[in-house]
BAMIRO-603791 format. One record per atom (N, C-alpha, C): y, x, z; residue number from 1; atom name; residue in three letters. Coordinates in pm, 1 decimal, decimal comma, padded with zeros to 6 digits. Example, Ala and Ser with C-alpha at 12.3 -4.5 7.8 and 13.67 -1.06 7.14 Angstrom:
<nodes>
        v        u        w resi name resn
 -00569,0  01319,0  00780,0    1    N  ALA
 -00450,0  01230,0  00780,0    1   CA  ALA
 -00330,0  01320,0  00780,0    1    C  ALA
 -00225,0  01285,0  00708,0    2    N  SER
 -00106,0  01367,0  00714,0    2   CA  SER
  00003,0  01290,0  00787,0    2    C  SER
</nodes>
This chain:
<nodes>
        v        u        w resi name resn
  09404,4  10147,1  09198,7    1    N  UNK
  09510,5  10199,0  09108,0    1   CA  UNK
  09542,7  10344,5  09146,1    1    C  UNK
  09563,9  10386,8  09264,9    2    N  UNK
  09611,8  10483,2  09298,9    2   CA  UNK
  09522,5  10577,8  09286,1    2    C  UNK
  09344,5  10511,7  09318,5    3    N  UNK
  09241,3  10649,2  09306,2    3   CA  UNK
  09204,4  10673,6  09150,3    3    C  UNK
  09285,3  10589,1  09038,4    4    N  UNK
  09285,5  10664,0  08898,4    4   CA  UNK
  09379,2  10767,7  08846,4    4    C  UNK
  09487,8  10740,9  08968,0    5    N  UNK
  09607,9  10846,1  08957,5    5   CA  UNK
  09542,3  11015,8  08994,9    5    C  UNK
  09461,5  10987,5  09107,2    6    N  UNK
  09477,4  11093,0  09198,8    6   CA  UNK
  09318,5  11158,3  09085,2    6    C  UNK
  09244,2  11067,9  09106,8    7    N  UNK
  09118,9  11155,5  09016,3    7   CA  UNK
  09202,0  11215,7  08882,4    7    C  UNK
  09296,5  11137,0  08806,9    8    N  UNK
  09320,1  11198,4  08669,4    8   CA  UNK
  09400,4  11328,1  08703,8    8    C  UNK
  09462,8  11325,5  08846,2    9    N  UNK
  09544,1  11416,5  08876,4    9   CA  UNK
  09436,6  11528,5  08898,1    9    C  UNK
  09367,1  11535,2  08980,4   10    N  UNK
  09267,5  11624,9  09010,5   10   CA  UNK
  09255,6  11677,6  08874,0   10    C  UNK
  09170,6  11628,4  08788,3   11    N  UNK
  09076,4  11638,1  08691,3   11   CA  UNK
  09192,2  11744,7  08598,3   11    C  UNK
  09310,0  11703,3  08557,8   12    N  UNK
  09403,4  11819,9  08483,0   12   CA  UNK
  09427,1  11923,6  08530,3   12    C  UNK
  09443,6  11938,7  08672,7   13    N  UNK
  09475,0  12013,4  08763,5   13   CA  UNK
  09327,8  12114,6  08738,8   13    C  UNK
  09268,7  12074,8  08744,8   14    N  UNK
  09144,1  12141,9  08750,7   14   CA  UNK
  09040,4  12193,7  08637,7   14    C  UNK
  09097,0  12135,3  08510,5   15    N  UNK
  09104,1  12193,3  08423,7   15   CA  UNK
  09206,9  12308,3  08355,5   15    C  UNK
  09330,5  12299,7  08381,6   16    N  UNK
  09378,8  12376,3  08390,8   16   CA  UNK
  09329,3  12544,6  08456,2   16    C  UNK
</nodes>
């Protein structure tokens, strides 16, 4: 649960 948080977190973050 938490490593879909943190990848989706990454992933905006990093698109941004």
């Amino acid at each position: 649960m938490s490593k879909k948080i943190y990848i989706s977190d990454v992933t905006l973050r990093d698109g941004s």
